[in-house]
Backbone as numpy.savetxt, mean C-alpha at the origin, in Angstrom:
# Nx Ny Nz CAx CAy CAz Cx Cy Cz
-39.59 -0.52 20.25 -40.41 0.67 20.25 -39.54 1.93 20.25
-38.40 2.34 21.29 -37.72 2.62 21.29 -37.24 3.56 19.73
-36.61 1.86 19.48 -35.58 1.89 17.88 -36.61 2.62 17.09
-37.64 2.66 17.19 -38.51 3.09 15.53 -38.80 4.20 16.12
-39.01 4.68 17.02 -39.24 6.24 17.67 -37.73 7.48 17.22
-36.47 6.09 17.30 -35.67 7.28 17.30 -34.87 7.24 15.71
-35.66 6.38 15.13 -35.53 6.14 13.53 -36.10 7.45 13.10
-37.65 7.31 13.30 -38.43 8.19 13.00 -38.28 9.41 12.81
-37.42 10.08 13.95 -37.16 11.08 14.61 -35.86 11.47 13.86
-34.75 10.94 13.58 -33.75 10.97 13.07 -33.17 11.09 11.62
-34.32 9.93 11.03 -33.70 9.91 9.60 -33.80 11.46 8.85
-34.92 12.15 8.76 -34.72 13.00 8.15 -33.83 14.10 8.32
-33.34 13.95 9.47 -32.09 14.98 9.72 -30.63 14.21 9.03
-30.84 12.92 8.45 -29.91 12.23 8.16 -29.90 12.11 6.47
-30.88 12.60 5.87 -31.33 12.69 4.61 -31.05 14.16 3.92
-31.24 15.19 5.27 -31.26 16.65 4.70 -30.04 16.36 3.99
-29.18 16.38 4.32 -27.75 16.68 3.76 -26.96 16.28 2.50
-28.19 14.86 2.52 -27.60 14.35 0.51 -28.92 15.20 -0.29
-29.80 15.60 0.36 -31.12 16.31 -0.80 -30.16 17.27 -1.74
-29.38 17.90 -1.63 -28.87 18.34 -2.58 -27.97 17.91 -3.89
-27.46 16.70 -3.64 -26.72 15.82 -4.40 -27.19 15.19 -4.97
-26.66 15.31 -6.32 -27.54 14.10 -7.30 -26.19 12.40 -6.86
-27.32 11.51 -6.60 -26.79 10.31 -5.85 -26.13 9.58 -6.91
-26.91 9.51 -8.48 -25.80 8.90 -9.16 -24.13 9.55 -9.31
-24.47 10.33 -9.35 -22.76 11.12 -10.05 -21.99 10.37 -8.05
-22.76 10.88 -7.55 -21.75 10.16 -5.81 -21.20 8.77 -6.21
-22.56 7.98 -6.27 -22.64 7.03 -5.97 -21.08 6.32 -7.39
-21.15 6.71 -8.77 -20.68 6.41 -9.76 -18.80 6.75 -9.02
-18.67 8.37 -8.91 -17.87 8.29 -8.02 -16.75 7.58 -6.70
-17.83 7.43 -6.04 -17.34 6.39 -4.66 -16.38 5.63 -5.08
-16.89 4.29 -5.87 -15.53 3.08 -5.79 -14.50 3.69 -6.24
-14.45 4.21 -7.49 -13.34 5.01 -7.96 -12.33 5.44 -6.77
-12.90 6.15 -6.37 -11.60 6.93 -5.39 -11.52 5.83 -4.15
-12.51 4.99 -3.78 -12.13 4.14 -2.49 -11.04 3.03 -2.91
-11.02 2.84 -4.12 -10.05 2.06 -4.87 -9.25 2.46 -4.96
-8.94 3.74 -5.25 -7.89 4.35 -5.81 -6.92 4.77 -4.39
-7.74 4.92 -3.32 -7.82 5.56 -2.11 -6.32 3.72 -1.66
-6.95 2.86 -1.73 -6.49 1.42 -1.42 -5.32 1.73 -2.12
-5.56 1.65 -3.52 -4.62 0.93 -4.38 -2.81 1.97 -3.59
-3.40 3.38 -3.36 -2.30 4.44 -2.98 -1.71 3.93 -1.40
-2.56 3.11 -0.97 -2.02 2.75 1.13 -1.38 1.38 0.67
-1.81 0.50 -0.32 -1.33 -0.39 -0.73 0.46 -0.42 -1.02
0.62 0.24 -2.20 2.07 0.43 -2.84 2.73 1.22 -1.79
2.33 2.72 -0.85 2.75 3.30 0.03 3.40 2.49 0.83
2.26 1.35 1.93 3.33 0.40 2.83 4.01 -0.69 1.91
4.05 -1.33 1.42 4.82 -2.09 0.77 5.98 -1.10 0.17
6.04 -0.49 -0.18 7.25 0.81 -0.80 8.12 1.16 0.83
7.58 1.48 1.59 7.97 1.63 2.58 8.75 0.50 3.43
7.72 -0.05 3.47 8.58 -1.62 4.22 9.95 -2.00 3.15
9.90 -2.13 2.25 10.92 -2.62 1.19 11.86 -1.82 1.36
11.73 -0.79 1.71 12.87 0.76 1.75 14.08 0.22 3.21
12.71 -0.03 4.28 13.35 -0.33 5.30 14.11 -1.55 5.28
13.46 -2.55 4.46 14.43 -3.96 4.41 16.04 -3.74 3.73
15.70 -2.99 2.51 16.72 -2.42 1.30 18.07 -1.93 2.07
17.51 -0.99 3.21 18.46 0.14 4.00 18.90 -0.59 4.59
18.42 -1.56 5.33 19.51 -2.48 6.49 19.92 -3.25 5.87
20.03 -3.84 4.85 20.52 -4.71 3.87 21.77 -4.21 3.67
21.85 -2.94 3.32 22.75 -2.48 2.84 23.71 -1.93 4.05
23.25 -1.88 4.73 24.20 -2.07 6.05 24.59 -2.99 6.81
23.78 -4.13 6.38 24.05 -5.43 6.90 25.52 -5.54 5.87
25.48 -5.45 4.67 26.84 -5.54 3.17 27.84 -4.68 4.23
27.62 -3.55 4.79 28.35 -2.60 5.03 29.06 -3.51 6.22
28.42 -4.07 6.88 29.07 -4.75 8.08 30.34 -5.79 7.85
29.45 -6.71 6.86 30.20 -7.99 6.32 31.62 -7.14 5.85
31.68 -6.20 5.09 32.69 -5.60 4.76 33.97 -5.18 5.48
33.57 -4.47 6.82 34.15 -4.29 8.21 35.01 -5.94 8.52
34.11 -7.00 8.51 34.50 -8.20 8.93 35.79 -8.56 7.66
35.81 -8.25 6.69 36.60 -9.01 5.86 37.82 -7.83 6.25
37.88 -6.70 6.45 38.88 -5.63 7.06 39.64 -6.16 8.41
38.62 -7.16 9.44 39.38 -7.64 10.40 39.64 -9.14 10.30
39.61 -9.68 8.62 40.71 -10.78 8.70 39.73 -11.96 9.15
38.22 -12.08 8.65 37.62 -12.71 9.00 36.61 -12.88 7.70
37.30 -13.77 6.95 36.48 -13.71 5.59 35.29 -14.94 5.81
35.29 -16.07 6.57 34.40 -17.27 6.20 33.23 -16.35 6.89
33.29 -16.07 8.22 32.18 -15.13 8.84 31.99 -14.14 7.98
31.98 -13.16 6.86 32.01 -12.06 5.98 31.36 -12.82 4.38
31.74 -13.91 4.43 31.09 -14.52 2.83 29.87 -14.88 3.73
29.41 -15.98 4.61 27.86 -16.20 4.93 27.07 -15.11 5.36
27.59 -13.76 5.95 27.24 -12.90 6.13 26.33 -12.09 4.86
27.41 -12.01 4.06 27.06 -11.35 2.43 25.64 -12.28 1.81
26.36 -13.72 1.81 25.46 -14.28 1.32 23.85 -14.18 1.78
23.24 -14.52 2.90 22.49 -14.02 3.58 21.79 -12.97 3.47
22.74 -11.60 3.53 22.18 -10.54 3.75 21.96 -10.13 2.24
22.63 -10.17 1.27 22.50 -10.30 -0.40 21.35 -10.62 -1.00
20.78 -11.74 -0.63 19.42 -12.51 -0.86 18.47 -11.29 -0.42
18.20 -11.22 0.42 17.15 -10.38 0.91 17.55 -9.32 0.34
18.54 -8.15 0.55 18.19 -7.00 0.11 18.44 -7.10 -1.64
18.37 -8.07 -2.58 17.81 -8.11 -3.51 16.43 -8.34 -3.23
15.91 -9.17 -2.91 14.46 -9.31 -2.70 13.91 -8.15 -2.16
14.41 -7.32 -1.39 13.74 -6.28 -1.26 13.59 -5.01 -1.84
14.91 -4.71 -2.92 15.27 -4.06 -3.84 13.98 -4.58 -4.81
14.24 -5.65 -5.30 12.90 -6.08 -6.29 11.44 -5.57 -6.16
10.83 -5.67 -4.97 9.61 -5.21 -4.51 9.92 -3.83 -4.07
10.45 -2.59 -4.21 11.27 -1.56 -4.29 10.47 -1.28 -5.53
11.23 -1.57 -6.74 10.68 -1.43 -7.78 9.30 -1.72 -7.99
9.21 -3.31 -7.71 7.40 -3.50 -8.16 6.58 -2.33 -7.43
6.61 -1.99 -6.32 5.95 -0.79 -6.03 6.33 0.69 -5.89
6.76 0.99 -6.93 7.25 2.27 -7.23 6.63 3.37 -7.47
6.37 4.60 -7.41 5.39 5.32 -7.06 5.17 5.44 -8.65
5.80 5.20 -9.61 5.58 5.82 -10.86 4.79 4.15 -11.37
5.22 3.27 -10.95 3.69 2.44 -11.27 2.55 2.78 -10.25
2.50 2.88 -9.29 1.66 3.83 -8.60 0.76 4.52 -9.28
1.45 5.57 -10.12 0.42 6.71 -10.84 0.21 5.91 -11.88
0.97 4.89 -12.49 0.10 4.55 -13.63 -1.15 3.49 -13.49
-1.09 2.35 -12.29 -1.79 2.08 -11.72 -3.25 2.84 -11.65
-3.15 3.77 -10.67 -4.38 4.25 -10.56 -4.61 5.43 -11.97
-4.10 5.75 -12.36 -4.56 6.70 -13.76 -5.19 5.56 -14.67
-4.25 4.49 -14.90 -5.48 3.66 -15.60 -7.02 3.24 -14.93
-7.02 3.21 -13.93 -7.96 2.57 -13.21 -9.12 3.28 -12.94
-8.79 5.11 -13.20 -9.98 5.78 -13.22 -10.09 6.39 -14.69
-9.53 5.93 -15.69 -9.87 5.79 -16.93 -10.82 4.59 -17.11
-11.09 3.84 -16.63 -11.78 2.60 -16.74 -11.18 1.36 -17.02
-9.62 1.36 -16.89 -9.44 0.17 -17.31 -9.51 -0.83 -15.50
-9.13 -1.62 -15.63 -9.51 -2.98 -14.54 -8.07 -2.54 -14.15
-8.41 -2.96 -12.65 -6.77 -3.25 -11.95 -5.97 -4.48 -12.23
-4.96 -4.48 -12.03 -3.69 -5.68 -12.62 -4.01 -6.92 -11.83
-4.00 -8.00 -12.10 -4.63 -8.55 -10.96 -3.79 -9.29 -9.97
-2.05 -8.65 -10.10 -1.59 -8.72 -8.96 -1.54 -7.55 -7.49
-1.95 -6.37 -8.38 -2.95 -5.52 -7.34 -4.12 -5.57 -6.46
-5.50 -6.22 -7.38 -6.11 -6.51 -7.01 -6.08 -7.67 -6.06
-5.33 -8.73 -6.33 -4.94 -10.38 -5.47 -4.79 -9.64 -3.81
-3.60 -8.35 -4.08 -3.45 -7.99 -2.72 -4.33 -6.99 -2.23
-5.29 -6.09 -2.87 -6.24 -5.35 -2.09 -7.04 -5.93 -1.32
-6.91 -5.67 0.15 -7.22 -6.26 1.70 -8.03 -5.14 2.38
-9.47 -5.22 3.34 -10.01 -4.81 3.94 -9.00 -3.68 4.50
-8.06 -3.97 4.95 -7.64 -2.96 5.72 -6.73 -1.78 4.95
-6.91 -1.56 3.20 -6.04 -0.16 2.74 -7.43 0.45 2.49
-8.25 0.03 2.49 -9.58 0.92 2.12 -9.74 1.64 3.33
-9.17 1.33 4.67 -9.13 2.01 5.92 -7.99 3.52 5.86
-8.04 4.14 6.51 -7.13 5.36 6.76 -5.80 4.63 7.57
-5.10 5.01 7.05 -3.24 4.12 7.69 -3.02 5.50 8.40
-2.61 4.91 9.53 -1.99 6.06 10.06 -0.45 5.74 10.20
C-alpha cells in the first residue's frame, strides 16, 4: 500500500525532467557512448597495467646487469631470462592497447561499424562502471 502511494506520488516528478527530450535520439545515443565509455576504461587499465609490468621489467634487465658487473653471470642469465619473457609480454600488450588503436577502436564503433571481437570477448560489467 505503502509502495503504490509513494509510486503515485513520485513518478511524475520523475518524468518531468525527460518531457523535454525526444527519447529516441537518447535512447539511439546511450549504447554508443556506454560502449565507447567501456571500450576507453578497458584499453586505459590494461595500457596501464602493461606500462607497470614493462617498467619493472626493465629494471628487473637493469638489475641482472649490475649482477654480471659483480662477476656473477649464471645468477644474471636466469635472471634475464625470466625477466625478458615477461617484459616482452608486456611490451606486446603495450602495443595491443595503445591509445591510437584506442581512437581507432572507438571512431569505428560510433561510425557503426561492430567492435573487434577481441574487444568485445573482454568487455566486462565492470568498464561500463566509473574506474576510479
Amino acid at each position: 500500500m505503502r509502495y503504490r502511494f509513494l509510486l503515485v506520488c513520485f513518478l511524475p516528478l520523475g518524468c518531468a525532467g525527460q518531457a523535454g527530450q525526444p527519447q529516441a535520439q537518447a535512447a539511439a545515443d546511450a549504447p554508443i557512448r556506454d560502449s565507447s565509455y567501456a571500450v576507453h576504461n578497458l584499453f586505459r587499465l590494461h595500457r596501464h597495467g602493461s606500462m607497470k609490468g614493462a617498467s619493472l621489467g626493465l629494471a628487473g634487465l637493469s638489475g641482472a646487469g649490475f649482477e654480471v658487473m659483480n662477476h656473477q653471470p649464471k645468477t644474471a642469465l636466469s635472471i634475464t631470462a625470466v625477466i625478458a619473457f615477461f617484459t616482452v609480454l608486456d611490451i606486446r600488450q603495450l602495443n595491443r592497447y595503445s591509445e591510437s588503436r584506442e581512437g581507432l577502436v572507438v571512431r569505428q564503433y560510433e561510425l557503426g561499424w561492430p567492435l573487434p571481437a577481441d574487444v568485445r570477448r573482454q568487455l566486462k560489467p565492470k568498464y561500463f562502471r566509473p574506474i576510479l
